[in-house]
PDB file of N, CA, C and O in Angstrom:
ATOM      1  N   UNK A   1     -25.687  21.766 -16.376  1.00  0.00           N
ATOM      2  CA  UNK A   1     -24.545  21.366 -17.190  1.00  0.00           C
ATOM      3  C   UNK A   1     -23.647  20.438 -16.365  1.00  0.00           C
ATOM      4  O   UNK A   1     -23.409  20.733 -15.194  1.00  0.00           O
ATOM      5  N   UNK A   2     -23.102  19.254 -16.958  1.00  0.00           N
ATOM      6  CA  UNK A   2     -22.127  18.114 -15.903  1.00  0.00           C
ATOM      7  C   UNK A   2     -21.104  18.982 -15.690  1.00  0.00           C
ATOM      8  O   UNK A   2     -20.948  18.933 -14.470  1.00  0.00           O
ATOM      9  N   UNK A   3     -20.079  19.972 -16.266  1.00  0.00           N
ATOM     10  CA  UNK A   3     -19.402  20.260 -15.816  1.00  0.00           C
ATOM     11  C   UNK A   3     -19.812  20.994 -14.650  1.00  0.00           C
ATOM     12  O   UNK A   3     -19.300  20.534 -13.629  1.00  0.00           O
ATOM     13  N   UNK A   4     -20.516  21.921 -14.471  1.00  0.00           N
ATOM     14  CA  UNK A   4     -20.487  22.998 -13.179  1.00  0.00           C
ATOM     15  C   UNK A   4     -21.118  22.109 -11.784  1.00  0.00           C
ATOM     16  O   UNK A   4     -21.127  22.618 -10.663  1.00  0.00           O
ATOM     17  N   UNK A   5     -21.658  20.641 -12.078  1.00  0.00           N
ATOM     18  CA  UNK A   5     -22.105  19.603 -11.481  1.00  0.00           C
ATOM     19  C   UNK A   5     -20.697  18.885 -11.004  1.00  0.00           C
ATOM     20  O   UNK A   5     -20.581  18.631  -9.805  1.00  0.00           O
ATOM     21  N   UNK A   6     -19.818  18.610 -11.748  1.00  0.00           N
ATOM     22  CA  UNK A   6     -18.426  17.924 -11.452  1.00  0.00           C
ATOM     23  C   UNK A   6     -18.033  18.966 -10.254  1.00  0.00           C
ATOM     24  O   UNK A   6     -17.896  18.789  -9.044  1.00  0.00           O
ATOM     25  N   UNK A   7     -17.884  20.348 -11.239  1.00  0.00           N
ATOM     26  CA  UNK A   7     -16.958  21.246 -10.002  1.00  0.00           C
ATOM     27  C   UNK A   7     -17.666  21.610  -8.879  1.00  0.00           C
ATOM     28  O   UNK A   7     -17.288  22.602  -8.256  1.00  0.00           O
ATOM     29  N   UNK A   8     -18.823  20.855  -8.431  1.00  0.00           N
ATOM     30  CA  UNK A   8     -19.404  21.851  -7.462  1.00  0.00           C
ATOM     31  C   UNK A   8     -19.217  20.325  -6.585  1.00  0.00           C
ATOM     32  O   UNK A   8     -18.955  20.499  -5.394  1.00  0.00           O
ATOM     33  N   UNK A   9     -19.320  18.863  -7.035  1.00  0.00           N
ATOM     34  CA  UNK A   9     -19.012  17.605  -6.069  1.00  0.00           C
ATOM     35  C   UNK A   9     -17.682  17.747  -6.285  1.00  0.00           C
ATOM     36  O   UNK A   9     -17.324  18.145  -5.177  1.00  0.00           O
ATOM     37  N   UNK A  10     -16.608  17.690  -7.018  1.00  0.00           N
ATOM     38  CA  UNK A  10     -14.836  18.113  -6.613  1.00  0.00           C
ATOM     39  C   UNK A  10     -15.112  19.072  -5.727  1.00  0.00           C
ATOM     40  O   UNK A  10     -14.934  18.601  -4.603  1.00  0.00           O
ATOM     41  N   UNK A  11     -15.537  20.438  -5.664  1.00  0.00           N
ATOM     42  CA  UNK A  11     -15.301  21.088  -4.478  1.00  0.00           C
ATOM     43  C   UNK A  11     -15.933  20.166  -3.141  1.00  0.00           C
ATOM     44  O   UNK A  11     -15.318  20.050  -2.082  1.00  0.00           O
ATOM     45  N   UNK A  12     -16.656  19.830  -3.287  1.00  0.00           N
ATOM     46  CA  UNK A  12     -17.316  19.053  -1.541  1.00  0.00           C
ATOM     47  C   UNK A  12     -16.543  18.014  -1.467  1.00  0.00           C
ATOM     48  O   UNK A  12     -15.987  17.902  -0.374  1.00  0.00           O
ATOM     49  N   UNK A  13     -16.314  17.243  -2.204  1.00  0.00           N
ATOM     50  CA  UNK A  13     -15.564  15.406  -2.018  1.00  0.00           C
ATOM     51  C   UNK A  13     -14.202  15.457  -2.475  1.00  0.00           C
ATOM     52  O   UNK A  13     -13.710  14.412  -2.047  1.00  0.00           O
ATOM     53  N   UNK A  14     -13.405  16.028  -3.044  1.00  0.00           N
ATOM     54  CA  UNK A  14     -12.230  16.026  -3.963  1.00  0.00           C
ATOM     55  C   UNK A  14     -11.003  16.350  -2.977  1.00  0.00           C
ATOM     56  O   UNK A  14      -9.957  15.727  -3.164  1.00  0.00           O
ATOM     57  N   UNK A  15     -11.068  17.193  -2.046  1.00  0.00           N
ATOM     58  CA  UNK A  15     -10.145  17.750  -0.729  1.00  0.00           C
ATOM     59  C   UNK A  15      -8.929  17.920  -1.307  1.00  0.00           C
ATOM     60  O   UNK A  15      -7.981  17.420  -0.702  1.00  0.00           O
ATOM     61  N   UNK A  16      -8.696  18.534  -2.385  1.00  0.00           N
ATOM     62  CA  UNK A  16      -7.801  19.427  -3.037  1.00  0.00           C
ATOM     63  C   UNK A  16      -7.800  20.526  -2.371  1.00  0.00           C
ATOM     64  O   UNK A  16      -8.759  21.139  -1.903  1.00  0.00           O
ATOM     65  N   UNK A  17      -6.311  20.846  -2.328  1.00  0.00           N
ATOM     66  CA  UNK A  17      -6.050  21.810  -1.343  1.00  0.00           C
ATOM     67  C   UNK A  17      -6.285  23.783  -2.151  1.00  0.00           C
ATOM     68  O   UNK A  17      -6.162  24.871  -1.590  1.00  0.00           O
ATOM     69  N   UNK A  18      -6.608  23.473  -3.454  1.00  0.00           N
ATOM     70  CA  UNK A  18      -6.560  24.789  -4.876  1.00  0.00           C
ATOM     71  C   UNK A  18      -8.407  24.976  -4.660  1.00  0.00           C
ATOM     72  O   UNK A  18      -9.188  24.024  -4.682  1.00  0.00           O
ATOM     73  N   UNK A  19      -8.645  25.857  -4.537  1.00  0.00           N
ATOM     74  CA  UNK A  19     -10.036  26.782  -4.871  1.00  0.00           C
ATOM     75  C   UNK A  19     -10.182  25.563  -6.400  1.00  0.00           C
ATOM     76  O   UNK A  19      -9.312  25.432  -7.261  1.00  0.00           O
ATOM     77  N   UNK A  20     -11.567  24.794  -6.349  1.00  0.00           N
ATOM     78  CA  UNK A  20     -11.849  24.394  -7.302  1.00  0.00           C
ATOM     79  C   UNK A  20     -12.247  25.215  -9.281  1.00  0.00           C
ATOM     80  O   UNK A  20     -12.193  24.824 -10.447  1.00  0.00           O
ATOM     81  N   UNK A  21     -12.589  26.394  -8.573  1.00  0.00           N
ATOM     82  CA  UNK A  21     -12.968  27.595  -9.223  1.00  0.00           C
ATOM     83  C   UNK A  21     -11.178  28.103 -10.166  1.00  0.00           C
ATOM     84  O   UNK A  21     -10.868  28.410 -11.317  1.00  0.00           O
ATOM     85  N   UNK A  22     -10.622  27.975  -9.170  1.00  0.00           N
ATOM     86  CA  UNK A  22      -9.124  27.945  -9.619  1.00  0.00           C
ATOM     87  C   UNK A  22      -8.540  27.505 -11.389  1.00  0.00           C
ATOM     88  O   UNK A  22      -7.914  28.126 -12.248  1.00  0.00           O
ATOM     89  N   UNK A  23      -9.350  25.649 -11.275  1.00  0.00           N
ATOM     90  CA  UNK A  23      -8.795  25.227 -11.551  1.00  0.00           C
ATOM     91  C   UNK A  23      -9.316  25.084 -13.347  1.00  0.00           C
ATOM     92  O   UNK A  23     -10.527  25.183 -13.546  1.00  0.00           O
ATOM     93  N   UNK A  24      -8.216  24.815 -14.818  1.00  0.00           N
ATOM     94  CA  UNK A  24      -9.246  25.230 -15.615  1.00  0.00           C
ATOM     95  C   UNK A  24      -9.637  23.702 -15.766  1.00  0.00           C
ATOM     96  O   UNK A  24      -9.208  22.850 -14.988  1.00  0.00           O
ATOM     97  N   UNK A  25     -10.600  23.378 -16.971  1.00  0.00           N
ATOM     98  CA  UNK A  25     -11.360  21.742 -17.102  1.00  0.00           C
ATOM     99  C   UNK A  25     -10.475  20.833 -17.307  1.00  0.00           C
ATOM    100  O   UNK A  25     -10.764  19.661 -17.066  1.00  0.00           O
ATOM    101  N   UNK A  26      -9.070  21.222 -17.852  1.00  0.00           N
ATOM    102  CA  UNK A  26      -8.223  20.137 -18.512  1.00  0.00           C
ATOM    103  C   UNK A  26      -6.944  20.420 -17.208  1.00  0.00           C
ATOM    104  O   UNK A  26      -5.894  19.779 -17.260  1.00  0.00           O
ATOM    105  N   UNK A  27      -7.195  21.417 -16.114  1.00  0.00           N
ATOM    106  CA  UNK A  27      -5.890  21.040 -15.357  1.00  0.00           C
ATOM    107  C   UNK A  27      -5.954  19.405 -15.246  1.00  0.00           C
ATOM    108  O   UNK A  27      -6.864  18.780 -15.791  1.00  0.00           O
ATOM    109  N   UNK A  28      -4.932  18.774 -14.510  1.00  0.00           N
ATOM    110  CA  UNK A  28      -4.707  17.612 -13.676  1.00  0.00           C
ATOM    111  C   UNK A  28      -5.131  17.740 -12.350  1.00  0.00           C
ATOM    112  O   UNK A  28      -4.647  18.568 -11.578  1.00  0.00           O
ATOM    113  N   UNK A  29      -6.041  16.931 -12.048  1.00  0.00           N
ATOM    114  CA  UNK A  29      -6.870  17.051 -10.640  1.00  0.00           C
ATOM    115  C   UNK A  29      -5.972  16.204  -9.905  1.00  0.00           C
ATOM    116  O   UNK A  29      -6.016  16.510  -8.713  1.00  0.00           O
ATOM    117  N   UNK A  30      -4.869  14.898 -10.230  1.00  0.00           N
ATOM    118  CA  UNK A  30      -4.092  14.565  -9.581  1.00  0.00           C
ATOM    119  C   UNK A  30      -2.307  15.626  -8.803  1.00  0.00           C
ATOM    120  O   UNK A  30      -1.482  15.537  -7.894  1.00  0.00           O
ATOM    121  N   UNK A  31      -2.621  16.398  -9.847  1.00  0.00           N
ATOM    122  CA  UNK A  31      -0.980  17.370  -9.973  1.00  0.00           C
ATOM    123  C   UNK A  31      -1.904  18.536  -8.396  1.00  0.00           C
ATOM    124  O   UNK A  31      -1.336  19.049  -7.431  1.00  0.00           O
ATOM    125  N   UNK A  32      -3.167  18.566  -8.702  1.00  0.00           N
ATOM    126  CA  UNK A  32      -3.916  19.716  -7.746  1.00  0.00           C
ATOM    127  C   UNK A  32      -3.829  19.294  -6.368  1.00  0.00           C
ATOM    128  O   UNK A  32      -3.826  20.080  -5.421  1.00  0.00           O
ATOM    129  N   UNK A  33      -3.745  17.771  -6.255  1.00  0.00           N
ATOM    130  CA  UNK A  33      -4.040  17.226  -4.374  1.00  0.00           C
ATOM    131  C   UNK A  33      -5.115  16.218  -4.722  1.00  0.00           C
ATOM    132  O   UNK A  33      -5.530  15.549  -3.775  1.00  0.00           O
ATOM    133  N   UNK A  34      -5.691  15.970  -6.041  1.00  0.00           N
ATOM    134  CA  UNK A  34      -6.507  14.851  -5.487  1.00  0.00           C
ATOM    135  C   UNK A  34      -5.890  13.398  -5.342  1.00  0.00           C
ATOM    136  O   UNK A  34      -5.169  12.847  -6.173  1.00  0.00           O
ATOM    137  N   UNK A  35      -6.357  12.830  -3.995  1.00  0.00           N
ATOM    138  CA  UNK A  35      -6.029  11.243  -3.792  1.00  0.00           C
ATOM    139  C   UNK A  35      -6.739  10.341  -4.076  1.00  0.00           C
ATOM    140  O   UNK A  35      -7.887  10.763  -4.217  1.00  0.00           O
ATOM    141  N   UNK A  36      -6.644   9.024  -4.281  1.00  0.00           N
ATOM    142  CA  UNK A  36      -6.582   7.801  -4.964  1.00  0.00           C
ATOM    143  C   UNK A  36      -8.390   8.119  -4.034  1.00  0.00           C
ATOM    144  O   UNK A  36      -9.487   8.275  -4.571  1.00  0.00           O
ATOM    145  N   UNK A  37      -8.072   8.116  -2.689  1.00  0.00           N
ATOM    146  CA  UNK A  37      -9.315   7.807  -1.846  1.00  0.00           C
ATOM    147  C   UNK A  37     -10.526   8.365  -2.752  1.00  0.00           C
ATOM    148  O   UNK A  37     -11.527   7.876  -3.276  1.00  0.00           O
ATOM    149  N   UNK A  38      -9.675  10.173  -2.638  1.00  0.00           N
ATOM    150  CA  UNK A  38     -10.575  11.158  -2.518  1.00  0.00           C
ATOM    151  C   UNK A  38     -11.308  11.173  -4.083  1.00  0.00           C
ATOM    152  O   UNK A  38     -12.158  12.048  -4.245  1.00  0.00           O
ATOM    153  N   UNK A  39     -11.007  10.193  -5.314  1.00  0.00           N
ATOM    154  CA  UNK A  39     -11.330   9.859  -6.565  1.00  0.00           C
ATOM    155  C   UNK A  39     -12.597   9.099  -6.158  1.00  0.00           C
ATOM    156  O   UNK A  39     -13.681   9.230  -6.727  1.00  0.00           O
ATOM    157  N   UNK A  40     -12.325   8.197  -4.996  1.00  0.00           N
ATOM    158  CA  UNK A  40     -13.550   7.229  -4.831  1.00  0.00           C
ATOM    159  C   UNK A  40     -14.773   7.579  -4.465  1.00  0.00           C
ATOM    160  O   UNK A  40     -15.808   6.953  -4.694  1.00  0.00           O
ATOM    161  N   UNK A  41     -14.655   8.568  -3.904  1.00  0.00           N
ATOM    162  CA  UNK A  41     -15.276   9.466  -2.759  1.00  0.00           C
ATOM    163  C   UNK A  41     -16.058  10.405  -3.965  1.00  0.00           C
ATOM    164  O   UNK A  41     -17.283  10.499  -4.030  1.00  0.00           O
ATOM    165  N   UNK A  42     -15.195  11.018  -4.819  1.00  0.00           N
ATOM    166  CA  UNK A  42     -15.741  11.904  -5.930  1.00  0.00           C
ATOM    167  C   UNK A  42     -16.832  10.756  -6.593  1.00  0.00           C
ATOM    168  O   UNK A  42     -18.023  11.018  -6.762  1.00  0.00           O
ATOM    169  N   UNK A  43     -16.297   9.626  -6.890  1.00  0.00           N
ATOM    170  CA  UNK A  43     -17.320   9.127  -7.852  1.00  0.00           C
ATOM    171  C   UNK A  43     -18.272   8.612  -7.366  1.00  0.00           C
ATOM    172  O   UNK A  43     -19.217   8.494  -8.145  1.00  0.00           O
ATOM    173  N   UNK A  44     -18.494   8.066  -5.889  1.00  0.00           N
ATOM    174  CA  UNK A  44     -19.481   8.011  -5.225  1.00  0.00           C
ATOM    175  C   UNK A  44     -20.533   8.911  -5.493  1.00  0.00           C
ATOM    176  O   UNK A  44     -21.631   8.473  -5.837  1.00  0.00           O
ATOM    177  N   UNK A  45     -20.253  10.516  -5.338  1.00  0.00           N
ATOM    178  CA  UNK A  45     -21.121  11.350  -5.365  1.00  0.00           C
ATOM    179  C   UNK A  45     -21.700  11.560  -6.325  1.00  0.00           C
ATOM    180  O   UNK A  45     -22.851  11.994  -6.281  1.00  0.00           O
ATOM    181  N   UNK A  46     -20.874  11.236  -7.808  1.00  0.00           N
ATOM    182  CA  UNK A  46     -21.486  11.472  -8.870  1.00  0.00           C
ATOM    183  C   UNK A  46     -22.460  10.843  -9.075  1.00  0.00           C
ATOM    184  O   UNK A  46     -23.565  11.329  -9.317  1.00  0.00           O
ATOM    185  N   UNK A  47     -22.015   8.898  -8.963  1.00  0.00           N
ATOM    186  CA  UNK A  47     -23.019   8.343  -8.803  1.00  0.00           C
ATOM    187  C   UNK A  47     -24.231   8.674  -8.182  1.00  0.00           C
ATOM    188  O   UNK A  47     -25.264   8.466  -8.819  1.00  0.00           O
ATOM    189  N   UNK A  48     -24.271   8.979  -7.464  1.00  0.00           N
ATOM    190  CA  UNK A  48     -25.250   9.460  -6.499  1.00  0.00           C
ATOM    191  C   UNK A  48     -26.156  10.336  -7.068  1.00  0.00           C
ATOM    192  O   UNK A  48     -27.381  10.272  -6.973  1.00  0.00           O
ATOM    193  N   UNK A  49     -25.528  11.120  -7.638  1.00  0.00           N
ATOM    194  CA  UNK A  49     -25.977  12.342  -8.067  1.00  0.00           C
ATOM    195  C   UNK A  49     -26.668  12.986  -9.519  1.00  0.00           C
ATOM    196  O   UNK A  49     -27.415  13.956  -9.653  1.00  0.00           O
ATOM    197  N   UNK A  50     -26.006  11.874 -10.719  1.00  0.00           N
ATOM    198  CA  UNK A  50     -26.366  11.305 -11.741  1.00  0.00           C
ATOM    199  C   UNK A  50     -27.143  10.517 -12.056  1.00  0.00           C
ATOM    200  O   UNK A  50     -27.561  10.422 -13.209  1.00  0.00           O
ATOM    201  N   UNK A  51     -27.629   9.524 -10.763  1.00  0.00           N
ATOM    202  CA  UNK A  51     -28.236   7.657 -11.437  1.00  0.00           C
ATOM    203  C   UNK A  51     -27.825   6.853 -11.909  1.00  0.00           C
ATOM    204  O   UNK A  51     -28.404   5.872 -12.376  1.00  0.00           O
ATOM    205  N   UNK A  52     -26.013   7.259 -11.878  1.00  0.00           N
ATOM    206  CA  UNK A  52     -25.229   6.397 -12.607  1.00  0.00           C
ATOM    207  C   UNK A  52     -24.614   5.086 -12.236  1.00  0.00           C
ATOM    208  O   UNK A  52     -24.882   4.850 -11.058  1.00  0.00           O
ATOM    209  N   UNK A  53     -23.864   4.099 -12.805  1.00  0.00           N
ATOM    210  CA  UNK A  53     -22.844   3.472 -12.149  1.00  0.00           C
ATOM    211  C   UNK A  53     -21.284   4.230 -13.300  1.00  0.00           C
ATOM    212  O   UNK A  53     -21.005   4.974 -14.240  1.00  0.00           O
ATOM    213  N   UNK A  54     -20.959   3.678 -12.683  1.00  0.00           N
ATOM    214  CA  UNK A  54     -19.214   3.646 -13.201  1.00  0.00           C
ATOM    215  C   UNK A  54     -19.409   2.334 -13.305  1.00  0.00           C
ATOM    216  O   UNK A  54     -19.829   1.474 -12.530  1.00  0.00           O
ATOM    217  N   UNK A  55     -18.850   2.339 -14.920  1.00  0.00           N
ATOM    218  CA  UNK A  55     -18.440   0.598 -15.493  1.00  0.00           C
ATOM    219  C   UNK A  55     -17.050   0.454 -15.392  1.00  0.00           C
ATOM    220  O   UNK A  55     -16.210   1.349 -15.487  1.00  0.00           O
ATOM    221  N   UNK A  56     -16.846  -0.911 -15.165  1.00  0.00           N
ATOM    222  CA  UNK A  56     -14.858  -1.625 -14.792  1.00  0.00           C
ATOM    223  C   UNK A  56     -14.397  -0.215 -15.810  1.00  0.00           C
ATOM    224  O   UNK A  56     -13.830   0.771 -15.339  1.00  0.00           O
ATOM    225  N   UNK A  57     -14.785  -0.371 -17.328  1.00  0.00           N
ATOM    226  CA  UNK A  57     -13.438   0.020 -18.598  1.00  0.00           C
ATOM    227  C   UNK A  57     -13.404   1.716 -17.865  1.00  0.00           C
ATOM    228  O   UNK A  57     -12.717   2.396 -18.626  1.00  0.00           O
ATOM    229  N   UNK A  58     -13.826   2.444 -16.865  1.00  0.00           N
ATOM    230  CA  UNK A  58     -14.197   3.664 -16.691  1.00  0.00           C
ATOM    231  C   UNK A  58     -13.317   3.862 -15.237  1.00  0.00           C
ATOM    232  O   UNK A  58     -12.820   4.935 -14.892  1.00  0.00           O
ATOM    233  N   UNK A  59     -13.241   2.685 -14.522  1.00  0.00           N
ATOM    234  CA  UNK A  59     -12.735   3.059 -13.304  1.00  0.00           C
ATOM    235  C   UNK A  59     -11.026   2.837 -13.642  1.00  0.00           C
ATOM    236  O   UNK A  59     -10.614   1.693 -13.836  1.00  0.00           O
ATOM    237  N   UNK A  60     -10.038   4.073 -13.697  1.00  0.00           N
ATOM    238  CA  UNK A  60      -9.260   4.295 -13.809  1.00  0.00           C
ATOM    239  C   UNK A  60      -8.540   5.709 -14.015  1.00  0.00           C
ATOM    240  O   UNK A  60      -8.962   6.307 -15.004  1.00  0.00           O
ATOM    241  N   UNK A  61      -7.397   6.467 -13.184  1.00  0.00           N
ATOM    242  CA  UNK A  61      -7.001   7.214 -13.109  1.00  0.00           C
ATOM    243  C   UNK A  61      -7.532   8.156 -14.227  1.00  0.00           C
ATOM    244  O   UNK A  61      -8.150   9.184 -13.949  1.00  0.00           O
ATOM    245  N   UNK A  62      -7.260   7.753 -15.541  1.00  0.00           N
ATOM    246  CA  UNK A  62      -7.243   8.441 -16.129  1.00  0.00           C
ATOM    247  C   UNK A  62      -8.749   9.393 -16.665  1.00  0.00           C
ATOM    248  O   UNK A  62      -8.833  10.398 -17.371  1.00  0.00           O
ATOM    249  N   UNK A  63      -9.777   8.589 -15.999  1.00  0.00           N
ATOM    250  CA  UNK A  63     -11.055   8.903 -15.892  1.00  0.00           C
ATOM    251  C   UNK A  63     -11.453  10.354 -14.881  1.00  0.00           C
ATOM    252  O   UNK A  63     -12.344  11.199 -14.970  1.00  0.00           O
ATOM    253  N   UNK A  64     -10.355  10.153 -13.952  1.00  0.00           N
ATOM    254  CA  UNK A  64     -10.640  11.320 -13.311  1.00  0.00           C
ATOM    255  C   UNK A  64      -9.677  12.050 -13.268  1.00  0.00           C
ATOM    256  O   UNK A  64      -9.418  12.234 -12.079  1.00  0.00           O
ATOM    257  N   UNK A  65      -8.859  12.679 -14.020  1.00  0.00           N
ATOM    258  CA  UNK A  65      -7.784  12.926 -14.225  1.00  0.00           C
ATOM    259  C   UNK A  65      -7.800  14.563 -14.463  1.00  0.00           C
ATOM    260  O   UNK A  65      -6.936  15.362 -14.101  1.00  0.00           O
ATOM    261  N   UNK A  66      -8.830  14.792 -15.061  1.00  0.00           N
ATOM    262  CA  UNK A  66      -9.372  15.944 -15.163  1.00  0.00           C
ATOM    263  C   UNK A  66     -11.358  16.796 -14.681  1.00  0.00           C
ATOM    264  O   UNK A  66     -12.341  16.219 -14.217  1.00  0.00           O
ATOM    265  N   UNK A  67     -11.220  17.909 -14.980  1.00  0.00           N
ATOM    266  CA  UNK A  67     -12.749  17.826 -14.696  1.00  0.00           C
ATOM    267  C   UNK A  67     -13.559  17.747 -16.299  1.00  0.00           C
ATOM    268  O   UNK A  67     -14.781  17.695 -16.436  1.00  0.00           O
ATOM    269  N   UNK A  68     -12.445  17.754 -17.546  1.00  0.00           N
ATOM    270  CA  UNK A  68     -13.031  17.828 -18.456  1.00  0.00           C
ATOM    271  C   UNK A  68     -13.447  15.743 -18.903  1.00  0.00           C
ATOM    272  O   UNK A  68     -14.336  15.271 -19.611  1.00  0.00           O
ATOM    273  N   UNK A  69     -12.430  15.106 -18.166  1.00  0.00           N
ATOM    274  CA  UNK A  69     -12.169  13.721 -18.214  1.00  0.00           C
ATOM    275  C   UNK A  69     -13.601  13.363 -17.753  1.00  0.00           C
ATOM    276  O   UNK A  69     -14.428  12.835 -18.496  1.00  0.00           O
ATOM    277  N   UNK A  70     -13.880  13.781 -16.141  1.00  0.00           N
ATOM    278  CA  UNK A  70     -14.885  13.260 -15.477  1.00  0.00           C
ATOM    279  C   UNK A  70     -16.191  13.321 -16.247  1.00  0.00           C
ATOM    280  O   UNK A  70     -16.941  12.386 -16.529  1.00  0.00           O
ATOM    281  N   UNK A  71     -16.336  14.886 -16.590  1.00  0.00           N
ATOM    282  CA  UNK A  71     -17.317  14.982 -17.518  1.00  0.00           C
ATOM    283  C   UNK A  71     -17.817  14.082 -18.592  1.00  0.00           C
ATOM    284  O   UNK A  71     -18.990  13.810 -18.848  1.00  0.00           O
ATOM    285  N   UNK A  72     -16.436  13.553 -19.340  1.00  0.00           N
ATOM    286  CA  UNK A  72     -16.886  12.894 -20.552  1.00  0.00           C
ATOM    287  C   UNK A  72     -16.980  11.674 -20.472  1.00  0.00           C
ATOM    288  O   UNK A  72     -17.576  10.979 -21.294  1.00  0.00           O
ATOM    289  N   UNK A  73     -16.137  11.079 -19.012  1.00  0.00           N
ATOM    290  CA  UNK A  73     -16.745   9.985 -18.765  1.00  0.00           C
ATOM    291  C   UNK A  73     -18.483   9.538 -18.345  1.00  0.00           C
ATOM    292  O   UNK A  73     -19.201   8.610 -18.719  1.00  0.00           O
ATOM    293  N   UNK A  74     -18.709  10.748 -17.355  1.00  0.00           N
ATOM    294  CA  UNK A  74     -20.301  10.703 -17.366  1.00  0.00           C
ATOM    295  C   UNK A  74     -21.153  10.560 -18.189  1.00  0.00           C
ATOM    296  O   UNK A  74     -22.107   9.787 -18.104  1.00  0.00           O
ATOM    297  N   UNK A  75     -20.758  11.705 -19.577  1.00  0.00           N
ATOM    298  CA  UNK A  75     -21.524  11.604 -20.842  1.00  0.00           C
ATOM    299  C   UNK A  75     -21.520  10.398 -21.494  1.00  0.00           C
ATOM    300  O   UNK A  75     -22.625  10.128 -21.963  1.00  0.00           O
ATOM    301  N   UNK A  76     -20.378   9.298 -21.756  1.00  0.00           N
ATOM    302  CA  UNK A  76     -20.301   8.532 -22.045  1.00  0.00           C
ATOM    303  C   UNK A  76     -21.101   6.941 -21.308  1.00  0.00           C
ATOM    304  O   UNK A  76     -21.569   5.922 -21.816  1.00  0.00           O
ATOM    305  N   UNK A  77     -20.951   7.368 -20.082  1.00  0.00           N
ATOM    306  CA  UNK A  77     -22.182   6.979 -18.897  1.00  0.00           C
ATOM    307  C   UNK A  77     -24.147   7.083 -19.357  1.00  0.00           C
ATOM    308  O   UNK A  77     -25.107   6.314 -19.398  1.00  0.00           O
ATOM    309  N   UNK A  78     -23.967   7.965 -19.515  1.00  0.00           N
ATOM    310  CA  UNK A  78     -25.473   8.784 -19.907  1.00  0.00           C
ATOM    311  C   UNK A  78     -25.510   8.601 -20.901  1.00  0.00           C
ATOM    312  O   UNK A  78     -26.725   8.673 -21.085  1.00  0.00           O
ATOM    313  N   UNK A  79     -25.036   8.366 -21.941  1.00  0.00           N
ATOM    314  CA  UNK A  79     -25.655   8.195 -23.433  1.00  0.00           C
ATOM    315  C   UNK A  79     -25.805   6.420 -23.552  1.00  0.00           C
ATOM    316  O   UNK A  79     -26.612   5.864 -24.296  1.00  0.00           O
ATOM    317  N   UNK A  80     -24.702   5.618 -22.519  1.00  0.00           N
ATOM    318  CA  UNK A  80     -25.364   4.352 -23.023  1.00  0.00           C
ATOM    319  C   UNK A  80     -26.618   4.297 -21.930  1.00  0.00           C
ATOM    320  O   UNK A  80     -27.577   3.556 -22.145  1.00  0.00           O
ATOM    321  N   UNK A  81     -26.589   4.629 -21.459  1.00  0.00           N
ATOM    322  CA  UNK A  81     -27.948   4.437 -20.402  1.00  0.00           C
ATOM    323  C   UNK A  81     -29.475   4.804 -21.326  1.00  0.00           C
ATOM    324  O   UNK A  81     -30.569   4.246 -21.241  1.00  0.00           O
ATOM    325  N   UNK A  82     -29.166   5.613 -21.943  1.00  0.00           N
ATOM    326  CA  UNK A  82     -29.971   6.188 -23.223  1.00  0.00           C
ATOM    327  C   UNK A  82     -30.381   5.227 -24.086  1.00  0.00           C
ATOM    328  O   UNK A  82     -31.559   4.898 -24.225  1.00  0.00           O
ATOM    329  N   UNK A  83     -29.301   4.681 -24.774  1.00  0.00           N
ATOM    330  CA  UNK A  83     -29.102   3.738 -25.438  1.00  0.00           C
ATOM    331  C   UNK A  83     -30.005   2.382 -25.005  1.00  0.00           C
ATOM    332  O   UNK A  83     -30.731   1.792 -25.805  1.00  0.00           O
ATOM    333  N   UNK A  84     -29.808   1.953 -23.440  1.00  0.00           N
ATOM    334  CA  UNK A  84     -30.418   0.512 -23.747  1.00  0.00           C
ATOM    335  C   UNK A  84     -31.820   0.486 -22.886  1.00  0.00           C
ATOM    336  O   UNK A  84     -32.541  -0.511 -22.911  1.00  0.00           O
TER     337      UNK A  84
END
């Protein structure tokens, strides 16, 4: 499932200072400790970890803003990849 995939790369890459387990899907991962860096760092891994890229309209705060955000940005990732 992407979510328990999000929270398990936020716990390794994210360096939020809150037990990721803590936190629920729609907290604010920015209000928790995550930094601008540590966003880059997260999506690196996803990439990585998915087969994905992150497109321009996707790279923005508000994309990672949550773990329910990250998620649906991925899905939204993965279904056009589907798509073409």
């Amino acid at each position: 499932m992407i979510i328990d995939t999000v929270r398990n790369l936020l716990s390794k890459h994210g360096g939020i200072p809150v037990a990721v387990d803590q936190l629920a899907d729609t907290d604010d991962l920015y209000d928790a400790g995550l930094s601008s860096f540590a966003s880059v760092q997260l999506m690196l891994a996803l990439e990585e970890e998915f087969d994905v890229e992150f497109p321009e309209h996707l790279l923005n705060r508000k994309s990672f803003a949550s773990i329910s955000a990250i998620a649906a940005a991925l899905s939204e990732i993965v279904e056009d990849q589907e798509v073409a």
